[in-house]
C-alpha angles and dihedrals in degrees: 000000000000122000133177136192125222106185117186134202129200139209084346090298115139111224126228096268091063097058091051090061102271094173096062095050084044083057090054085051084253138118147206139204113074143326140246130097160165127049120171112245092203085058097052145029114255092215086057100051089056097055088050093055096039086048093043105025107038099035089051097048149076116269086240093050124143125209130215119198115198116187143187093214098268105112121074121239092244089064084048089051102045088046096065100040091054104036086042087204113205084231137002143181127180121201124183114192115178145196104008101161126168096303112125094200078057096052087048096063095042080056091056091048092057093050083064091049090057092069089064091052095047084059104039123072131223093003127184120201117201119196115200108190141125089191105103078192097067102032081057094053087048096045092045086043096050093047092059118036077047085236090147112064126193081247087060127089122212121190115188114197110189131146085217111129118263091237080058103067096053089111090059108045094096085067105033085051093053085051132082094232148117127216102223098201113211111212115185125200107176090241101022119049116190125179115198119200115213134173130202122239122232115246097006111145120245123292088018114148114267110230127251119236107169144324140231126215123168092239102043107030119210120348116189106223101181121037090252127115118234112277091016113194095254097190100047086076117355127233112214106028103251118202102238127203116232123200105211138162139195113277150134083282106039109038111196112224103201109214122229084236126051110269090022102106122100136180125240125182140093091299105055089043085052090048088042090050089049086051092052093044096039089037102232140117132232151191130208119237114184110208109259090237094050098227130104098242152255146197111280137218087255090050092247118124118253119211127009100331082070099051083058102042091059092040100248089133126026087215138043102202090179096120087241126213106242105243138165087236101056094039084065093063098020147037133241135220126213107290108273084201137358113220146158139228124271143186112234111197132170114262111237130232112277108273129204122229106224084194100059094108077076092059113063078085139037121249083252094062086049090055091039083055104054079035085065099052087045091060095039093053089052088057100050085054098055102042099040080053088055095038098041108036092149101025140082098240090089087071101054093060089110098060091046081066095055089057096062098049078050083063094040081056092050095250132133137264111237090173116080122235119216106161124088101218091056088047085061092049093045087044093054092041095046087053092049095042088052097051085048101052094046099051095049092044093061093037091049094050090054089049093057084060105057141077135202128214120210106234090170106173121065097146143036093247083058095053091046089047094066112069089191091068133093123203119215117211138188116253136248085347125143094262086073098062088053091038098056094044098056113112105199138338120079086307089066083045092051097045084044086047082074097071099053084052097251094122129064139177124234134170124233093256087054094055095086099054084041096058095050089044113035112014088041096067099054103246094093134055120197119217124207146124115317093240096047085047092051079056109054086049091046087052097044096053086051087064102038101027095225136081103262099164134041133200132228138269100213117062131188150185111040113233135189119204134210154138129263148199151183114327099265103003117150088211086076092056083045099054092045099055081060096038088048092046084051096047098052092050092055100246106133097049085047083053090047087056104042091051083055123042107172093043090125101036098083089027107125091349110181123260092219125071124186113224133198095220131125126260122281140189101247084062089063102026079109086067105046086051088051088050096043089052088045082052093051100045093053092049086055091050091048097060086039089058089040094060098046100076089038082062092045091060090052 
């Protein structure tokens, strides 16, 4: 294979490709700008040629366009030559590539020629590759090329010009409808030439009729035939309704309904009306294909993709509804769309049975009150002290002050005074503390009614450090999704925990179709806890509540790892770019989420629901059990103090 590069200026004005560094690829041998190429001159008249592109190419272009020729060698330098000082291109690159044959060393090469014509691309702005050849064999290298060094962006234009029949081309038809471009069919007549402009429709089975947009005729110029433009966005609407293929899953978003015959199932939720709203918009119709082995898919040990991002990558399905978490690995094989919702992480745990606290006597006040309180004595015996040593110098009143104080916790338990006071300085003293003890009272006694009714409902695990805390837990999981990979790469930190939580058996792996058994088996009883999405999670509890009638799970408060979901497609596929301009139309009008909500009904019913209930039921035992321990310890205690007192005076008489 031979190429050479013919690279033109005008009016002093460097092109794109020099400012890219021409002079260093020149130097390879190689070359940058754009692509197309060859056209023979003893086929057509040059003078022709130049009324088709300034018809096609400049009526259809910026006004700061550049145009890449590519070549097979066909075309003389003088038609090269003709074309641009008549056309005065903003900017131009020609490039001739010949005999490329079948060789495969040969089309190698010719791959590694295009990746350096990328970079002209990649500097130059609105640029339009023509490609001039007869040969099938070398429009074929530089389609496969193109494909795959990603040289051709939607952004980029090709035009291919070729007198090769139309039936032809059919081979060729996957990778000339994936491109923006436009066959522009040469038939000569001797005395009548006639050039016909097709474009190939996206997802048309093969041998399908292209579609015809417009001809040129000397006489007549260019004549429109369809009410298309030239180089239409065939994916923004499309034109003849294909038949797609969707990956999907059973999710929060996506519920599966089993038929009662084979075939007959079918999926509802906020995810299939937003597909079924794309196919309206876009005009096409679809069918749902859950992976064979039910998971969203990772990289696997092979290097082959597992799930439905497999399914995408090797073009199975034309969408992966998922949603898919957005990650660097899967960006490397698929496409995303714009995020149809941007979530985080959550715990889901069983809530347990209400539970009575036998020590809420102790909380109609805080510990501090409680302290206040003894606080309180202490200073009111030290005033008795004091002022019954300055009363009562001579007199035996000084030493009763301890059993004065006795008296007035006798008033702070609601008890009488069998002892007069005749002092006024006591009657003070009595009159402060009856006033504090009052408000006291009164305030525990109502606080303390409204604490026998209630009870309270362990939610114990609000955060991952709870949950790896608690060696009696097991966490579940979803499996062969994008939060592994991240798991199992963390070095250190909860994540590491979490990964090493795996060999001691306290993390499992579940998919998405096992969560609901899952959640009545395992979670239910009280030894697992699920993570998922917040939204999914809100779910779950919002369905199960529909079946029981009562809140059995709880969520988190503490969420992590912030996700962004979305759908993908094909590497490269300007289906992707298409999808996300109406997703993102649907998501900022709040659709999706109004979707979320009217397939579930009851989703905030059950949302932060307290972990403490008020009940109507009798006393029992167990609500001042507090109390009798309390009793039994008094009773103790006393009985301690009593053959203490008993073997004092024993120990006096020895």
């Amino acid at each position: 294979m031979t190429s050479s590069v013919i690279h033109m200026q005008k009016n002093g004005i460097p092109t794109q490709a020099e400012k890219a560094g021409l002079k260093t690829q020149v130097k390879s041998g190689l070359t940058s700008h754009v692509m197309k190429a060859g056209l023979a001159a003893h086929l057509v008249n040059a003078a022709l040629i130049i009324q088709v592109l300034e018809d096609v190419l400049v009526a259809g272009s910026h006004e700061s366009y550049s145009v890449i020729f590519f070549t097979d060698g066909s075309t003389s330098p003088s038609t090269v030559f003709m074309i641009n000082d008549h056309l005065k291109f903003p900017g131009v690159s020609f490039f001739e590539v010949m005999t490329i044959g079948l060789d495969i060393n040969k089309e190698k090469n010719f791959c590694m020629l295009l990746d350096q014509v990328k970079l002209l691309r990649q500097v130059s702005s609105y640029t339009t590759v023509v490609v001039v050849t007869d040969d099938l064999t070398f429009l074929a290298a530089f389609l496969k090329c193109s494909l795959k060094g990603r040289v051709l962006v939607w952004s980029t234009r090709l035009l291919i010009i070729t007198r090769t029949r139309l039936v032809d081309v059919q081979d060729l038809q996957a990778e000339l409808s994936k491109l923006n471009s436009m066959m522009l069919i040469i038939s000569d007549y001797t005395t009548n030439i006639r050039c016909n402009i097709y474009i190939h429709l996206p997802y048309s089975p093969r041998g399908s009729q292209v579609l015809q947009v417009a001809h040129w005729a000397p006489s007549q110029g260019l004549i429109f035939t369809s009410n298309l433009p030239l180089f239409p966005d065939k994916y923004s609407k499309f034109f003849r309704r294909p038949h797609l293929l969707v990956a999907v899953e059973e999710t929060a978003f996506s519920k599966l309904i089993k038929g009662k015959e084979p075939g007959a199932s079918k999926f509802l939720g906020s995810l299939p009306q937003m597909i079924d709203q794309l196919s309206k918009v876009m005009n096409f119709t679809y069918s749902f294909v859950r992976p064979p082995d039910g998971v969203w898919g990772v990289k696997l040990k092979n290097g082959s993709w597992s799930g439905m991002v497999g399914m995408v990558m090797r073009e199975e399905v034309s969408i992966g509804a998922g949603p898919f978490m957005v990650d660097r690995w899967r960006a490397e094989v698929v496409d995303f769309t714009v995020p149809i919702l941007i979530d985080y992480w959550r715990i889901l745990g069983a809530r347990g049975l209400p539970e009575v606290d036998p020590w809420s006597f102790l909380f109609p006040m805080s510990p501090t009150v409680w302290v206040a309180i003894i606080v309180a004595l202490m200073v009111l015996a030290a005033s008795l002290f004091l002022m019954s040593s300055c009363f009562f110098l001579a007199s035996d009143y000084k030493n009763k002050w301890l059993s004065r104080t006795f008296d007035y916790i006798r008033i702070l338990l609601q008890q009488d005074m069998t002892v007069p006071i005749c002092y006024w300085w006591e009657r003070m003293l009595l009159v402060v503390w009856m006033m504090i003890t009052l408000v006291i009272t009164r305030s525990y006694s109502g606080n303390l009614m409204a604490l026998l009714a209630v009870r309270h409902i362990p939610q114990p695990y609000q955060s991952l450090r709870d949950v790896m805390d608690d060696s009696s837990v097991t966490v579940i999981w979803e499996k062969d999704s994008a939060s592994v990979p991240y798991l199992k790469s963390a070095n250190s930190g909860i994540y590491r925990e979490v990964a090493d939580a795996e060999k001691t058996g306290r993390l499992i792996w579940r998919t998405h179709s096992e969560f609901a058994e899952a959640l009545d088996t395992l979670v239910r009883r009280g030894d697992h806890v699920l993570i998922d999405v917040d939204n999914a999670i809100r779910s779950y509890i919002a369905q199960d509540f529909t079946k029981t009638g009562q809140c059995s799970f709880y969520e988190s408060r503490e969420e992590f790892l912030l996700i962004m979901l979305s759908m993908i497609g094909q590497k490269d596929s300007p289906l992707v770019p298409a999808l996300s301009k109406r997703i993102m139309w649907m998501t900022e009008a709040g659709l999706f989420f109004q979707w979320l909500v009217a397939e579930e009904p009851n989703s905030t019913v059950c949302y932060r629901t307290s972990s403490k209930i008020t009940v109507n039921a009798a006393l029992s035992l167990t609500n001042i059990s507090g109390m009798f321990v309390i009793i039994l310890v008094g009773y103790f205690t006393s009985l301690f103090v009593f053959f203490i007192e008993l073997l004092i005076p024993c120990s006096r008489n020895f």
